[in-house]
BAFI-3210 file (N, C-alpha, C; in Angstrom, 3 decimals, decimal comma, padded with zeros to 6 digits):
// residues 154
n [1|2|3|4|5|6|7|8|9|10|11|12|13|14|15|16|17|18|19|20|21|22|23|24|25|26|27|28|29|30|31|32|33|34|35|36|37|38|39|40|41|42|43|44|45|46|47|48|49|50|51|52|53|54|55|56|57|58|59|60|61|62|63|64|65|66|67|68|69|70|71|72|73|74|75|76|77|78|79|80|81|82|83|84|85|86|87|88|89|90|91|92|93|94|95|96|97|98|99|100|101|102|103|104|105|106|107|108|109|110|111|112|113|114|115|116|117|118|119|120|121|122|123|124|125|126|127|128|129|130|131|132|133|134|135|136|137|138|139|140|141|142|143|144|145|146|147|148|149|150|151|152|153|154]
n.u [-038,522|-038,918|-036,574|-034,574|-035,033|-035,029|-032,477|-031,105|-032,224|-030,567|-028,051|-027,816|-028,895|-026,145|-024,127|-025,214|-024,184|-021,488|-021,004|-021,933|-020,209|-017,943|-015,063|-014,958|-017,613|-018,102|-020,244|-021,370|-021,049|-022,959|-025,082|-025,414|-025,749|-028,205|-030,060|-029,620|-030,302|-033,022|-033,318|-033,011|-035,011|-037,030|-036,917|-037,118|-039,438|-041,267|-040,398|-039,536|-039,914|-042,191|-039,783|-037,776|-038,526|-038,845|-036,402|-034,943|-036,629|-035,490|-032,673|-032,347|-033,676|-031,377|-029,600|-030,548|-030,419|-027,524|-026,863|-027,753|-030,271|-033,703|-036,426|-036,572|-035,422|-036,630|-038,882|-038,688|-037,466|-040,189|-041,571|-040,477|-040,915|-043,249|-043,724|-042,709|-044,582|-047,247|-046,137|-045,914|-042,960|-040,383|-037,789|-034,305|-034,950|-037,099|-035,838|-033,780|-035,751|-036,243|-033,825|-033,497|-035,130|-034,158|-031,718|-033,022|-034,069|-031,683|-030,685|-032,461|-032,083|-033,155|-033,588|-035,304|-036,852|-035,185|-033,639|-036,102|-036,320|-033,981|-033,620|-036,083|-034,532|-032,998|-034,234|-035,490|-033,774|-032,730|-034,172|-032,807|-031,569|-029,404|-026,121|-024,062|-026,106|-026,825|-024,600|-024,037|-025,535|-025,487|-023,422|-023,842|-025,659|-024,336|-022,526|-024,583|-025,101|-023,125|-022,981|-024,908|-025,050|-022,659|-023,630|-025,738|-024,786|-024,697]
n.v [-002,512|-004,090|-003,104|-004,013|-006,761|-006,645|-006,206|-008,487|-010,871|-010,361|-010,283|-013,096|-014,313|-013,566|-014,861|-017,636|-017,599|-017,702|-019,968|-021,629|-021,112|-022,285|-024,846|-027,125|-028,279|-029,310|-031,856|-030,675|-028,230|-027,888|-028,469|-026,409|-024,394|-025,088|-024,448|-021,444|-020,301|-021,564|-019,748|-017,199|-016,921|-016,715|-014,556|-012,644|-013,382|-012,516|-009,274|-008,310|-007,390|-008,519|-009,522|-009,929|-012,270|-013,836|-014,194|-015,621|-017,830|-019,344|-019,073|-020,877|-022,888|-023,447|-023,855|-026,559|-027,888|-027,576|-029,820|-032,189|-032,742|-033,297|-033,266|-031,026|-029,037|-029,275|-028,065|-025,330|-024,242|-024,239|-022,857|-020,298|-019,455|-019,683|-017,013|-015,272|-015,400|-014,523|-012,101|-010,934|-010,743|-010,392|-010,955|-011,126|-012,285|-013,795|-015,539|-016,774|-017,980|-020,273|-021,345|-022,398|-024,532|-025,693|-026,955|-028,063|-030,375|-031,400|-032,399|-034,482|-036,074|-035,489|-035,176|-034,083|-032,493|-030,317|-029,522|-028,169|-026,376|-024,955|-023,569|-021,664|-020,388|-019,253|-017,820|-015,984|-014,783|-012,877|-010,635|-008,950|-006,403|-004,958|-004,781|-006,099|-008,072|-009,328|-010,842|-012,238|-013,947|-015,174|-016,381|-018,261|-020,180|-021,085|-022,165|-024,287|-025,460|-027,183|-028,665|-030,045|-031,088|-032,955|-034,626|-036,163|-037,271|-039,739]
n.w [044,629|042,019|040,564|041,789|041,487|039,033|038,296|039,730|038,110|036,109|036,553|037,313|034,614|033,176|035,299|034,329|031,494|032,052|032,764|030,933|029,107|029,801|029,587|029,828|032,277|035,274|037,356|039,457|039,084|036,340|037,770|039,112|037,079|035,859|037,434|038,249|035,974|036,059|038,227|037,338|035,330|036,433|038,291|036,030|035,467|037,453|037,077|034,696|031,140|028,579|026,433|028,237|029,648|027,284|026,411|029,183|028,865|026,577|026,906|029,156|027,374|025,865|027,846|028,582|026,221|025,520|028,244|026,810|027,556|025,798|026,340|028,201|026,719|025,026|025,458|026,817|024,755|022,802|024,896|024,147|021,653|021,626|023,176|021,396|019,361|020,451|021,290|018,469|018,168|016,045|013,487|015,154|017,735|017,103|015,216|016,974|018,260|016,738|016,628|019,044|018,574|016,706|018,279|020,329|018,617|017,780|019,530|019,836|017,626|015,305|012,305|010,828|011,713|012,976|010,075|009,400|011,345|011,355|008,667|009,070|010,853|009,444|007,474|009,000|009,792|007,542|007,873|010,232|010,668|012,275|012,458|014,001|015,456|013,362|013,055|015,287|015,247|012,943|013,034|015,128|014,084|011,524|012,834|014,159|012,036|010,932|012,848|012,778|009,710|010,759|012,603|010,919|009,335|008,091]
ca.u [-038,129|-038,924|-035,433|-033,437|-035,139|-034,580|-030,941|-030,612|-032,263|-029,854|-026,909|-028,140|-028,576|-024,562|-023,814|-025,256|-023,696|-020,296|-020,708|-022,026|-018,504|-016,684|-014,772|-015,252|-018,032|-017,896|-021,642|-021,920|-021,566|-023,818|-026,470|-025,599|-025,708|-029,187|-030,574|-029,412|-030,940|-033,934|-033,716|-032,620|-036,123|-037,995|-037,141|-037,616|-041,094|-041,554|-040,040|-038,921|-040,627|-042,128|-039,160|-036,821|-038,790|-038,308|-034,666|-034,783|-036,922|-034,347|-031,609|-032,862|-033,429|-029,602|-028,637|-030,711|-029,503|-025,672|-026,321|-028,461|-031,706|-034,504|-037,705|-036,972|-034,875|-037,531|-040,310|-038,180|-037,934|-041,651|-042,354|-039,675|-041,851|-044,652|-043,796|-042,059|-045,516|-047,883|-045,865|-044,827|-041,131|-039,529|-036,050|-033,404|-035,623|-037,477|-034,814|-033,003|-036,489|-036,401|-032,380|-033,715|-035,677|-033,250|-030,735|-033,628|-034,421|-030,282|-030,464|-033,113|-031,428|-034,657|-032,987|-036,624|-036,910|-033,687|-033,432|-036,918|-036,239|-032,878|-034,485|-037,009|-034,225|-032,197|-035,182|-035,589|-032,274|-032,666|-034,968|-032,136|-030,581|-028,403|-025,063|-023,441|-026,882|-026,670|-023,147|-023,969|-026,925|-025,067|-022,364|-024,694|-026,778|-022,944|-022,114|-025,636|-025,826|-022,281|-023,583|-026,342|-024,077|-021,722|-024,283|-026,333|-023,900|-025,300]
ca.v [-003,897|-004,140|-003,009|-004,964|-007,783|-007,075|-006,145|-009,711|-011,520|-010,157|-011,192|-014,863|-014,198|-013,527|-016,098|-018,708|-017,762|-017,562|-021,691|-022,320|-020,702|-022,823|-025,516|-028,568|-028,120|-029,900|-032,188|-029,800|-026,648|-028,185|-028,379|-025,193|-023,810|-025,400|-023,577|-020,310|-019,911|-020,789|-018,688|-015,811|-016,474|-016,468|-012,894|-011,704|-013,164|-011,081|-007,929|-007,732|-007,514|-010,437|-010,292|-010,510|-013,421|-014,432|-014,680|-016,691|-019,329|-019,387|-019,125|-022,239|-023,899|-023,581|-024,700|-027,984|-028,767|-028,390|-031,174|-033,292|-033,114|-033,137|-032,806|-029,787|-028,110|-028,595|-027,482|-023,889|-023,568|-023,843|-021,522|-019,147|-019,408|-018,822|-015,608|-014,611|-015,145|-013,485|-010,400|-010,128|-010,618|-010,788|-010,555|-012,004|-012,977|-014,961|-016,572|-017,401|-018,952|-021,115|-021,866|-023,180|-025,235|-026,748|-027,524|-029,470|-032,047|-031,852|-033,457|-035,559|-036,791|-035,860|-034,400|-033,907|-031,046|-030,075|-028,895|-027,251|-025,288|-023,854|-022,514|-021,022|-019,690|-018,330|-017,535|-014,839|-013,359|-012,074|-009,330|-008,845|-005,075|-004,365|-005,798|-007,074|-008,282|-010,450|-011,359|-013,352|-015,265|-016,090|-017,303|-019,551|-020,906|-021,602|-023,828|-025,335|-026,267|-027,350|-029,691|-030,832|-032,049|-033,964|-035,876|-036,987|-037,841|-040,794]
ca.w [044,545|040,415|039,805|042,309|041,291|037,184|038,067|040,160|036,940|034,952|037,183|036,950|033,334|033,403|035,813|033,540|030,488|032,525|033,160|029,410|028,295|030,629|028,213|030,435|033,745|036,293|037,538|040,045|037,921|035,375|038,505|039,426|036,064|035,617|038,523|038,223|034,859|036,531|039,252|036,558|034,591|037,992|038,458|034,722|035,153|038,164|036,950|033,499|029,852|027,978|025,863|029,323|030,026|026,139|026,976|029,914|027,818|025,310|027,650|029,842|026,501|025,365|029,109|028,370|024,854|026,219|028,512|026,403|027,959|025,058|027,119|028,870|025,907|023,943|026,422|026,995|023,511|022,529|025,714|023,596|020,653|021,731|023,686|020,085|018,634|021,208|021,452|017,766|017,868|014,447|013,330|015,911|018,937|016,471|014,793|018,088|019,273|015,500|016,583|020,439|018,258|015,878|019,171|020,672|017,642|016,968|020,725|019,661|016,231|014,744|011,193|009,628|012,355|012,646|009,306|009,451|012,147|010,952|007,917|009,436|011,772|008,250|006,700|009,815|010,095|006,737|008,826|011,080|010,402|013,126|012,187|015,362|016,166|012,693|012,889|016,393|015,008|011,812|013,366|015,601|012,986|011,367|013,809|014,108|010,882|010,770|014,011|011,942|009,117|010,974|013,332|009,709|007,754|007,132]
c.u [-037,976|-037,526|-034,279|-033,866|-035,108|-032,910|-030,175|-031,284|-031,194|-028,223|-027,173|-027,922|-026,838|-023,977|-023,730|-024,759|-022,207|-019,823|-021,177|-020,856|-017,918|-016,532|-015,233|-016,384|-018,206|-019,969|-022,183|-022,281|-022,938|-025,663|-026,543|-025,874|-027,815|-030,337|-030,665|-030,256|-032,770|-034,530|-033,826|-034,305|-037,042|-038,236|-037,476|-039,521|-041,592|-041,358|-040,087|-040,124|-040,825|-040,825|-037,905|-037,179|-038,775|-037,078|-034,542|-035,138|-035,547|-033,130|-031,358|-033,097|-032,364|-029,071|-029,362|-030,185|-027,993|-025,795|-027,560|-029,853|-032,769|-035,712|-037,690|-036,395|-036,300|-038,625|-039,781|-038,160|-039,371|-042,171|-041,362|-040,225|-043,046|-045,105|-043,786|-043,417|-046,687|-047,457|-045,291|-043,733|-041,002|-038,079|-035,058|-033,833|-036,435|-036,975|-034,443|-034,601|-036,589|-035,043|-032,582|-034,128|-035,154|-032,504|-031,720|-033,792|-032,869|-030,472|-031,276|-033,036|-032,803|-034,110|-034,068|-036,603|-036,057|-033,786|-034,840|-036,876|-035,108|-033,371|-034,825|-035,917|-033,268|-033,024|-035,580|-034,301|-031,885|-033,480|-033,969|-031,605|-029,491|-027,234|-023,968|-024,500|-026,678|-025,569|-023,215|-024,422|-026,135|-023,744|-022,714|-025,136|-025,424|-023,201|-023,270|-025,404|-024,371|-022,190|-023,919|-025,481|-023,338|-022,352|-025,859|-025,903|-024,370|-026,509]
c.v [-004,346|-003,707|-003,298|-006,526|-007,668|-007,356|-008,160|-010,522|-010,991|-011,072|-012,661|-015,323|-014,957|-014,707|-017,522|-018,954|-017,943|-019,811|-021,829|-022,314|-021,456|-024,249|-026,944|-027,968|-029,190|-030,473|-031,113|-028,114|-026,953|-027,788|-026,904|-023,876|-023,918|-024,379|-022,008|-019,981|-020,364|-019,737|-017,487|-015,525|-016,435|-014,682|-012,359|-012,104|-012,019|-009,749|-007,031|-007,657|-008,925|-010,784|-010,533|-011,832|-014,462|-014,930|-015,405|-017,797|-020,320|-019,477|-021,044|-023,689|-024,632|-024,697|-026,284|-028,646|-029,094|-029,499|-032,589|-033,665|-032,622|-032,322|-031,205|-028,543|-027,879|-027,825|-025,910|-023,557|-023,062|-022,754|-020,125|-018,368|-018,469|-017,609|-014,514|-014,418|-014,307|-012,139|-010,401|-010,238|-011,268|-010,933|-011,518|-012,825|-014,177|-016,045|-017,732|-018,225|-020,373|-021,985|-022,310|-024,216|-026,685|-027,312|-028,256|-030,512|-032,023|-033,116|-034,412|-036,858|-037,003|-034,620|-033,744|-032,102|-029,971|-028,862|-027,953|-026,066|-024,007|-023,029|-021,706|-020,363|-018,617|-017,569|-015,715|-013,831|-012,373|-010,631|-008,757|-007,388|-004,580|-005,125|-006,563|-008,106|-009,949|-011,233|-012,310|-014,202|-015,795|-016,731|-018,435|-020,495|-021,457|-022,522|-024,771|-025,877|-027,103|-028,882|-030,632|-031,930|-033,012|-035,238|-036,434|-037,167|-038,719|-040,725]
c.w [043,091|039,766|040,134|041,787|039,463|037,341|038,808|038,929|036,182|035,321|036,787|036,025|033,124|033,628|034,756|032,498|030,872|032,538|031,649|028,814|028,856|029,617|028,802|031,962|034,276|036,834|038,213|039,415|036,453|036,421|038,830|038,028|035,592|036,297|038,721|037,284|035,018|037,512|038,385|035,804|035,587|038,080|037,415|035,068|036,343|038,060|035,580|032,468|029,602|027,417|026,929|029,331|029,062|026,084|027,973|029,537|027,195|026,052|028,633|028,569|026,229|026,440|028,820|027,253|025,136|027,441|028,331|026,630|026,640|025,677|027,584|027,591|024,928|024,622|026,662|025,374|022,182|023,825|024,809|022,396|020,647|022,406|021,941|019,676|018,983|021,253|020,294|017,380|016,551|014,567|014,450|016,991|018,141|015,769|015,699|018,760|018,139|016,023|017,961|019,684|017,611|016,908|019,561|019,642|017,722|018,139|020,559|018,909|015,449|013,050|010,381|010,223|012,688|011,266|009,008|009,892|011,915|009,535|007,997|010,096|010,562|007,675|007,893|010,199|009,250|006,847|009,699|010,819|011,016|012,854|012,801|015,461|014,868|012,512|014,124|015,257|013,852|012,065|014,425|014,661|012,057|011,955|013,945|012,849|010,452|012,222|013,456|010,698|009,565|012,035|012,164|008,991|006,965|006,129]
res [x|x|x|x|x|x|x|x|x|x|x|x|x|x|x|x|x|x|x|x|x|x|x|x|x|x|x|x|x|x|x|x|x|x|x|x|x|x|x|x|x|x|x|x|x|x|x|x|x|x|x|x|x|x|x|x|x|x|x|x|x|x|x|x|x|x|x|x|x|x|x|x|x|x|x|x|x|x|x|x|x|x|x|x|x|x|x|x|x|x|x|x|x|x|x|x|x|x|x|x|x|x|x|x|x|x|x|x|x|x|x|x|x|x|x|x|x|x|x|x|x|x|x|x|x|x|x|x|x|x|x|x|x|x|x|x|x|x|x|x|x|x|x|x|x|x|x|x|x|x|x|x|x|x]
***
């Protein structure tokens, strides 16, 4: 059962990133998008590694910052954290739990934290070695911080 139920977390996984890409969703895909990604970290906790279940955090985070919800973005991204810190994780998993972090305050319009967090999320990619692996994250942390600028302008 441990490897029908990683391979159906992973699907979900999929699934959910399939509706984040989508350019406009629809209320119902947003609910359904919401859902999946917890059903997807349901099964990593039953099956997978901490850092599977690190990725569903972080995954569930993202899905709350794209539609604005603070509370829960930020609440998946401190559970993302604090897996990162219990087991260790450096380099990209830790970044990407620093860059859940910064998308929740962006949603908050909290710029103090905001710019803390992306730091901390640059400040970790410089650990990063694999060079696909750093070419995502720095092209995330791009656009975050390219976010960040244009909603403090003032």
């Amino acid at each position: 059962m441990s490897e029908e139920t990683k391979a159906l977390a992973g699907k979900l996984f999929n699934e959910v990133w399939a509706l984040m890409d989508k350019e406009a969703r629809s209320e119902d895909e947003n609910y359904l998008m919401v859902h999946t990604a917890h059903a997807s970290l349901y099964h990593w906790i039953q099956a997978g590694t901490p850092h599977n279940v690190y990725v569903g955090e972080w995954q569930l985070s993202r899905v709350y910052a794209l539609l604005g919800n603070f509370d829960s973005c930020i609440y998946h991204g401190k559970r993302a954290l604090q897996l990162c810190e219990r087991n260790n994780f450096q380099g990209f998993a830790l970044a990407y739990a620093y860059e859940a972090l910064t998308r929740a305050y962006l949603v908050k319009g909290n710029k103090s934290e905001c710019t803390k967090y992306l730091e901390l999320a640059l400040r970790e990619t410089d650990k990063v070695q694999e060079k696909e692996s750093k070419e995502l994250l720095t092209k995330d942390l791009d656009e975050l911080q390219h976010k960040i600028m244009i909603q403090f302008m003032n």
